[in-house]
C-alpha positions in Angstrom: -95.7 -3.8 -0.6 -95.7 -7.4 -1.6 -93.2 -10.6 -1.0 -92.8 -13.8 -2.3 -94.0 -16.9 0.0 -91.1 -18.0 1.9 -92.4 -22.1 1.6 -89.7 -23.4 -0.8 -90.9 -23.7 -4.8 -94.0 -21.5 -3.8 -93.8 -18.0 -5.7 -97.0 -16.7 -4.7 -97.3 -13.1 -3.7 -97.9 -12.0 -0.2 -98.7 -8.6 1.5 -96.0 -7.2 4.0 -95.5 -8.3 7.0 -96.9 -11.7 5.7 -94.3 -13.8 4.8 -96.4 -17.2 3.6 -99.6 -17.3 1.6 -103.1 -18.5 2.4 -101.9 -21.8 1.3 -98.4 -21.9 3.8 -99.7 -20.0 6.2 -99.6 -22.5 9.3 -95.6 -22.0 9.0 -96.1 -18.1 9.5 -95.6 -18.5 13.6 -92.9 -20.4 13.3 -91.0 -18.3 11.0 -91.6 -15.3 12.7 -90.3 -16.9 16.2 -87.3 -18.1 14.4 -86.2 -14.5 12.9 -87.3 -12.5 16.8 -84.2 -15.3 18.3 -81.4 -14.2 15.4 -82.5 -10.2 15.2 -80.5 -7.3 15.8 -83.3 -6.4 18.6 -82.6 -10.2 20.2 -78.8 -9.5 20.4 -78.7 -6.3 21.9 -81.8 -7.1 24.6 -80.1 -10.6 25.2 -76.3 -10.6 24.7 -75.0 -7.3 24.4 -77.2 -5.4 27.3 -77.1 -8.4 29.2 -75.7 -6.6 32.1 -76.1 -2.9 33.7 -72.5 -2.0 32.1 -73.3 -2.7 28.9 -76.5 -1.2 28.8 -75.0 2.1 30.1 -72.2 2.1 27.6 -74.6 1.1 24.8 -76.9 3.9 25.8 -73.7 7.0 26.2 -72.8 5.5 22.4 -76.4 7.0 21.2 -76.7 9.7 23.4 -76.4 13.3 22.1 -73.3 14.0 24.1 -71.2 11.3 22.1 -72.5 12.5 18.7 -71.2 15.8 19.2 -68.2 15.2 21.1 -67.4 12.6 18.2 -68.3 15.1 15.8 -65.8 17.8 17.7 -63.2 15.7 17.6 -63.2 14.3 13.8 -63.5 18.4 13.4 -60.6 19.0 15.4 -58.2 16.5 14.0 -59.8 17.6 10.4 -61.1 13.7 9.4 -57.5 12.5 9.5 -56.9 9.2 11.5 -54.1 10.7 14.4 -52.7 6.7 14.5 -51.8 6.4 11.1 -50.9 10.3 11.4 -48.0 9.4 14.5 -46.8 7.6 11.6 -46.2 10.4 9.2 -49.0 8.6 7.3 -51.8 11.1 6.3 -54.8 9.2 5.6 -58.4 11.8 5.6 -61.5 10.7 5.5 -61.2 9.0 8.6 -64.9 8.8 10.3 -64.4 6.9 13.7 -64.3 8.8 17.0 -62.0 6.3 19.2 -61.7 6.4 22.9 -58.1 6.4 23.3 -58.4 5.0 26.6 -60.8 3.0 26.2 -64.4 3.6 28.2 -64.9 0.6 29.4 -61.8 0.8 31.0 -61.9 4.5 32.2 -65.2 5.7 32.3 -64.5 8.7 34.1 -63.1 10.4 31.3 -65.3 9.4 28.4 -66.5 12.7 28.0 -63.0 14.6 27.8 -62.5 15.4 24.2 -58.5 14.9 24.9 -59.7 11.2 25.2 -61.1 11.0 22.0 -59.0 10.6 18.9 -60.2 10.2 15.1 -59.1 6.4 13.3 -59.9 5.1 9.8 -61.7 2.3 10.1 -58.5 -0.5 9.7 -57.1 1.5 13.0 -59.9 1.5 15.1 -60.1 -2.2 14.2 -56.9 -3.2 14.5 -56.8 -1.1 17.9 -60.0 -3.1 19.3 -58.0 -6.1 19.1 -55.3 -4.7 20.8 -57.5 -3.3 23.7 -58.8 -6.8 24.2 -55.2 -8.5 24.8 -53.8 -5.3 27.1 -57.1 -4.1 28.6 -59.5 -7.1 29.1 -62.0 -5.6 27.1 -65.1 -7.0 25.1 -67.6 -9.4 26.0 -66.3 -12.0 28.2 -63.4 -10.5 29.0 -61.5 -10.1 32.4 -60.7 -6.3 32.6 -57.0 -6.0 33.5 -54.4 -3.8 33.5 -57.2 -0.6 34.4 -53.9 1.8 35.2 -52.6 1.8 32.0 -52.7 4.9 29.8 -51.4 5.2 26.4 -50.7 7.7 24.0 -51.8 8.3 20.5 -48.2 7.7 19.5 -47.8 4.8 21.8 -50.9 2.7 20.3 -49.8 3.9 16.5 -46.7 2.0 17.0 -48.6 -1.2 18.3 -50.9 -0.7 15.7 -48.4 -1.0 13.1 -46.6 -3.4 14.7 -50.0 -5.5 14.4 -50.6 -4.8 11.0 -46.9 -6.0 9.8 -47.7 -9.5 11.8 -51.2 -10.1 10.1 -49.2 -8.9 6.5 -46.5 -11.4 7.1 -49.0 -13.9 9.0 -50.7 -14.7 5.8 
């Protein structure tokens, strides 16, 4: 497998992993530092694991038990997202297994399957936003409000609610 040198105007050919030619060479170090500090491997080692939490929660989200607890539960609620579903809204196809509470908030119960709901991908998104104003949740974040439990129902309504700002927001 070949490359072009990255050295601006120089279209030699290189071999993979080279990334400069014989001539550009002395840039090669210097490159490759610069791509290790903005790499998906850099992130998750240096900002997203940062802590013992997040490594734990990072590590359940690729475990076996999470694929086939996801799995069970898009299965169960035959691909259909259950928010826009409270609705009356039948969207299929919907591929994201959603915590309804989330785990970071309630980690005790991230393995019950009655936790678990199936979102299309503008729910789940919209929902993540939510979680972060009621719950505290994300990077940063203060956790608050750890009590709380809502329903499927009770976050499709805020969901929508949402939805109808950002439509009439812009």
């Amino acid at each position: 497998m070949v490359r072009r040198c990255k050295y601006a105007g120089c279209h030699t050919l290189v071999e993979r992993p080279a990334y400069y030619c014989d001539k550009h060479k002395q840039y090669e170090a210097e490159y490759a530092k610069q791509r290790e500090t903005y790499s998906r491997t850099y992130y998750n080692k240096r900002v997203r694991n940062r802590d013992e939490a997040n490594r734990e929660r990072n590590k359940f989200y690729h475990s076996p038990t999470w694929t086939s607890l996801r799995k069970q539960a898009l299965e169960r609620d035959k691909y259909m997202c259950q928010y826009c579903l409270a609705l009356g809204v039948k969207r299929p196809n919907a591929k994201v297994g959603d915590h309804i509470t989330p785990a970071e908030i309630a980690p005790e119960i991230r393995t019950e399957l009655s936790n678990i709901a199936t979102a299309c991908r503008d729910c789940d998104n919209v929902k993540r936003k939510l979680e972060q104003e009621i719950y505290g949740t994300g990077q940063g974040n203060t956790h608050r409000n750890t009590k709380l439990r809502l329903s499927v129902s009770q976050w499709a309504k805020m969901i929508a609610r949402k939805k109808q700002e950002t439509r009439e927001g812009t």
